[in-house]
VOBA-136531 format. One record per residue (C-alpha): x, y, z; residue in three letters. Coordinates in pm, whole numbers, plus 50000, padded with zeros to 5 digits. Layout:
REM residues N
@c1->X&c2->Y&c3->Z&aa->ala
...
***
This chain:
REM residues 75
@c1->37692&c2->77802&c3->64021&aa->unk
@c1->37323&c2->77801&c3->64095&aa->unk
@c1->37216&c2->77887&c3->64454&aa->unk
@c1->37057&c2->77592&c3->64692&aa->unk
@c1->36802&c2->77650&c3->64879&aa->unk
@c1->36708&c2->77411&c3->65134&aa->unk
@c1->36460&c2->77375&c3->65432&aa->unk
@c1->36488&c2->77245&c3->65796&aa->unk
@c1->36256&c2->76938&c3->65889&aa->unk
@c1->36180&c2->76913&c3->66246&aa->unk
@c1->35972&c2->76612&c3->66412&aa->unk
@c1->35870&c2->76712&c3->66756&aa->unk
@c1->35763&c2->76352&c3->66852&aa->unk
@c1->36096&c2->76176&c3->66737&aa->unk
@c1->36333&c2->76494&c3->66781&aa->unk
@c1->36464&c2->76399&c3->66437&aa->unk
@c1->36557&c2->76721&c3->66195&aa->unk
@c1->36617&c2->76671&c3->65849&aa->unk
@c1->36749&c2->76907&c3->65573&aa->unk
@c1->36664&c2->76859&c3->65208&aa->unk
@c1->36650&c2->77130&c3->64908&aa->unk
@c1->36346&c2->77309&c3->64818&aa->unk
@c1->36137&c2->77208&c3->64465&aa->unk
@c1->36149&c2->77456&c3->64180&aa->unk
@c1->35808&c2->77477&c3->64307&aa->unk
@c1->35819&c2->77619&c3->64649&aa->unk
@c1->36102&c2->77813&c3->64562&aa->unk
@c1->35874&c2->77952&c3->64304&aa->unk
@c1->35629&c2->77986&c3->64573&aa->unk
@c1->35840&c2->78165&c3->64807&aa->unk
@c1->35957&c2->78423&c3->64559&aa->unk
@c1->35608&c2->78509&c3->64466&aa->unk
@c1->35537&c2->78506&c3->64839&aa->unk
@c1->35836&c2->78743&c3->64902&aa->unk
@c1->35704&c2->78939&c3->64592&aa->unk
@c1->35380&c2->78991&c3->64736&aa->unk
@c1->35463&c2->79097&c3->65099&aa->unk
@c1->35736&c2->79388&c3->64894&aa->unk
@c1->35423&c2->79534&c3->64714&aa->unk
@c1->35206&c2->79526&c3->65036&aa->unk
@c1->35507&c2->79669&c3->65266&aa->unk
@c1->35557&c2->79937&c3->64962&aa->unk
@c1->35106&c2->79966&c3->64935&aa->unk
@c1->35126&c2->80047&c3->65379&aa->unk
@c1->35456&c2->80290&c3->65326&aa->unk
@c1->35260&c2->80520&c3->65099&aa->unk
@c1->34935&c2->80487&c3->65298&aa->unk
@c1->35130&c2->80622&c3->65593&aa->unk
@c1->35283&c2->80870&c3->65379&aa->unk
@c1->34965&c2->81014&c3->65265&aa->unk
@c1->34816&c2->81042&c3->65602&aa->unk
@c1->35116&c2->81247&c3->65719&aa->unk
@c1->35096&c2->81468&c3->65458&aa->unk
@c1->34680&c2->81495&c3->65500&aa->unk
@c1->34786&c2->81578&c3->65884&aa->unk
@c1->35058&c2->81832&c3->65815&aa->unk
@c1->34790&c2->81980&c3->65572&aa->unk
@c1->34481&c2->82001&c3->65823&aa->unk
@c1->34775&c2->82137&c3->66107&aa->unk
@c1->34832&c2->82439&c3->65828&aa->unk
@c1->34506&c2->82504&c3->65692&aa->unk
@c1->34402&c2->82518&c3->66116&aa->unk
@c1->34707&c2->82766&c3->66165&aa->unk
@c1->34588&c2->82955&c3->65846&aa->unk
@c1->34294&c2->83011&c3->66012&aa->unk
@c1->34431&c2->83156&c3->66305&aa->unk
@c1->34421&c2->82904&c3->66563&aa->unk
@c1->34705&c2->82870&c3->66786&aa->unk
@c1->34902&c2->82543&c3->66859&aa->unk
@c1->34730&c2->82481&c3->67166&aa->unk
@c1->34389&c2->82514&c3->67023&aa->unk
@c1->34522&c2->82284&c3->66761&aa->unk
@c1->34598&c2->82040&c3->66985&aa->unk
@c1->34323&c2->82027&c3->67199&aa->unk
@c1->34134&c2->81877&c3->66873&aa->unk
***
C-alpha cells in the first residue's frame, strides 16, 4: 500500500482547516527539498569537522614549540 501524504489548510480569517493529499508534484518537491537540506547538514558537519581538526593541529604544533597551555590560551 502506497503511503499518503497529506497537508493541513488553515484560513486564519474563517478559522476553517482543511486536509487534502499532496500532488506527485510537491511531494516531489519536498523530497528534493529534504534531499537538499541532508547534503547541506552533511556539507556544515564536515566544515566543523575540519576546523576542529585545523584547531587541535595549531594547539600541537604551539605545544611543539614549547609554549605552555596558558600561553596557548592567552592567544
Amino acid at each position: 500500500m502506497a503511503e499518503q501524504f497529506t497537508t493541513l489548510i488553515s484560513n486564519a480569517q474563517t478559522g476553517k482547516t482543511t486536509i487534502r493529499d499532496l500532488t506527485a508534484d510537491e511531494i516531489s518537491q519536498r523530497e528534493a527539498e529534504a534531499k537538499t537540506e541532508k547534503a547541506q547538514v552533511k556539507k556544515q558537519e564536515a566544515e566543523a569537522t575540519a576546523r576542529i581538526d585545523a584547531r587541535i593541529s595549531a594547539l600541537a604544533k604551539l605545544a611543539k614549540l614549547g609554549l605552555t597551555e596558558a600561553e596557548i590560551a592567552s592567544l
